[in-house]
C-alpha positions in Angstrom: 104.3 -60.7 283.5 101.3 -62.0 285.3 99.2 -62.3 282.2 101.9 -64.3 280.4 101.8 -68.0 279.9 105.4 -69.0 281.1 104.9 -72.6 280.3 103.9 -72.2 276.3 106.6 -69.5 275.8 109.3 -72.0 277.5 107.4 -74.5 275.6 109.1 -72.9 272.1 112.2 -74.2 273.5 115.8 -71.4 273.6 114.0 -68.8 271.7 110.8 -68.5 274.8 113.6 -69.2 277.0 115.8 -66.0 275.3 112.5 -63.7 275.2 111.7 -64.4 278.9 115.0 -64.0 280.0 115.2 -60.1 278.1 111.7 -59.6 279.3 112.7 -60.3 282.9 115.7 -58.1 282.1 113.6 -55.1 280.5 111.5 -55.3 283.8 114.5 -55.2 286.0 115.7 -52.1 284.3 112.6 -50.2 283.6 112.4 -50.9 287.9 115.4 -49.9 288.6 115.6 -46.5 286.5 111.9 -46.0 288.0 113.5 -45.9 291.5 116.2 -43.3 290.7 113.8 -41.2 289.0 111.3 -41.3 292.1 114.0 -40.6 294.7 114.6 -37.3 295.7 118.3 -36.7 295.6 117.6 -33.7 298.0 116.9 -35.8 301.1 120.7 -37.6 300.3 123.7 -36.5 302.0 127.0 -35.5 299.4 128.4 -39.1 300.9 125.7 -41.2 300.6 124.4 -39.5 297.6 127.7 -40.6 295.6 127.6 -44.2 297.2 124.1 -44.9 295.9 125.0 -42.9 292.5 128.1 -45.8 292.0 125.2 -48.9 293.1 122.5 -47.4 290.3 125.4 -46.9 288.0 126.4 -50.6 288.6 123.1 -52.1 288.9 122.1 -50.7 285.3 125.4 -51.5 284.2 125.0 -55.4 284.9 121.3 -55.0 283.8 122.7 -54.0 280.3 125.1 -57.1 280.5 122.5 -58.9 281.5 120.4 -57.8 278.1 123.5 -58.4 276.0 123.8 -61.7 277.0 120.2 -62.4 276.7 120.1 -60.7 272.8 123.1 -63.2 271.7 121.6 -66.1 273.6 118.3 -65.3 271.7 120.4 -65.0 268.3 122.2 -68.0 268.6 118.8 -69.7 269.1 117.6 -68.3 266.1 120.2 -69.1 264.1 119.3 -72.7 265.3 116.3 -72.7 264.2 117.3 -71.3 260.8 119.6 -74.1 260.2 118.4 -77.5 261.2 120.5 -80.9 260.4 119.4 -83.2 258.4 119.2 -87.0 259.9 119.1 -89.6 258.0 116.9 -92.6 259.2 117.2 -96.2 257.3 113.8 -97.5 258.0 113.4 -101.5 257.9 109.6 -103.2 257.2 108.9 -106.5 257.8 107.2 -108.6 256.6 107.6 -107.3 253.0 104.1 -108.0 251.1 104.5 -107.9 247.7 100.9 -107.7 247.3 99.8 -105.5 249.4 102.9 -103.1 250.7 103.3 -100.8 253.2 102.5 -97.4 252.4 105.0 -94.9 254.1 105.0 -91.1 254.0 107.1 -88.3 255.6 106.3 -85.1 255.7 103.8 -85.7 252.7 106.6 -87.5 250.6 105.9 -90.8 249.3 108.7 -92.8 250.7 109.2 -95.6 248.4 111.0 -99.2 249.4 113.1 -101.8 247.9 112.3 -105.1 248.0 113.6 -105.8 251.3 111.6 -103.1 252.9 114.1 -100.7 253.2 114.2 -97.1 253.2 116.2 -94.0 253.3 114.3 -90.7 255.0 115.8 -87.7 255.4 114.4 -85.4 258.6 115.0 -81.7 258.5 111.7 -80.0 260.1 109.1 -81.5 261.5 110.3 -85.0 262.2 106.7 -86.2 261.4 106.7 -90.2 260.5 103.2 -91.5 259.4 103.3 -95.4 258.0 100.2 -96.1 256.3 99.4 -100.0 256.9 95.4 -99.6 256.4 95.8 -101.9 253.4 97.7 -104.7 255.0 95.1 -104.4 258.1 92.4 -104.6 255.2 93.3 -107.2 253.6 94.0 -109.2 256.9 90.4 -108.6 258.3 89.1 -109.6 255.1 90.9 -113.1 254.9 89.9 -113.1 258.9 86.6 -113.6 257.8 86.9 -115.9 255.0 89.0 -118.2 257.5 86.1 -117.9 260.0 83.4 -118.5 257.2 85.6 -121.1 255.6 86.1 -122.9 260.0 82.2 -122.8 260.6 81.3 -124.3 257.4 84.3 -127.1 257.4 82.7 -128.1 261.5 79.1 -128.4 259.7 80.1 -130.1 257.0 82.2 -132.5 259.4 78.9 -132.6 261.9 76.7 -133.5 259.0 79.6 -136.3 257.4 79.7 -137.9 261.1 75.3 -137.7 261.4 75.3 -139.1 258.4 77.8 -142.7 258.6 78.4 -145.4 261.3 81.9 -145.6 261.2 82.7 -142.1 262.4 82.3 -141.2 266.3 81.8 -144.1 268.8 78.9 -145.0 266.8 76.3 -148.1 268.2 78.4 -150.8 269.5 
């Protein structure tokens, strides 16, 4: 057990949590049978001899429930993880760009919307949601820079109207 990483098996969720739990219970039992085979029954007297034959006998005995318990905890687990529910997730976009709309995948399906930017996705197995909005963010930097052209040109042109009259500014009085 020391060279296992507790943390990434828990990290599996019931099923790590099932295999640690019959590990720690094959460890227990493999100890425990050790011990009765290393003690020498000779040194026992005939009373203490059957007192520590009934512990073993008990201690393996709830060792084996123990493993039991642990191998349908494990299978229930599994049998989790075999059959997933489905969720169902109504997904709502706004704004809605006719133009240029929203792109949205799950789990490599194209999801595709009405014209109120909704959606129906079903989830079963990974639960992975990618929206796909590099066209709207495109498009926006894009006009960004035509409104930025379009402000520095409109403040020359309005510097070069106002140079150019008398009756714009304060003028000469």
């Amino acid at each position: 057990m020391d060279n296992l990483d507790v943390v990434a098996i828990l990290g599996t969720g019931a099923t790590g949590f099932s295999f640690l739990m019959l590990f720690i219970g094959y460890k227990l039992t493999s100890d425990v049978q050790n011990k009765i085979l290393d003690t020498s029954l000779l040194d026992f007297e005939p009373e203490k001899l059957k007192i520590w034959e009934e512990m073993a006998g008990k201690q393996l005995n709830n060792t084996r429930i123990f493993l039991g318990f642990t191998l349908l905890f494990l299978m229930a687990g599994l049998a989790i993880l075999i059959h997933r529910p489905e969720a169902e997730v109504v997904l709502s976009l706004t704004p809605v760009e006719a133009e240029h709309p929203t792109i949205l995948y799950i789990q490599n399906r194209k999801i595709t919307l009405d014209e109120n930017g909704k959606g129906l996705i079903v989830l079963k197995d990974e639960h992975a949601l990618n929206i796909d909005n590099s066209t709207v963010f495109s498009k926006l930097s894009k006009l960004e820079a035509k409104l930025s052209a379009s402000t520095t040109s409109e403040n020359a042109l309005i510097q070069q109207l106002s140079d150019n009259t008398n009756d714009s500014g304060f003028g000469d009085f």
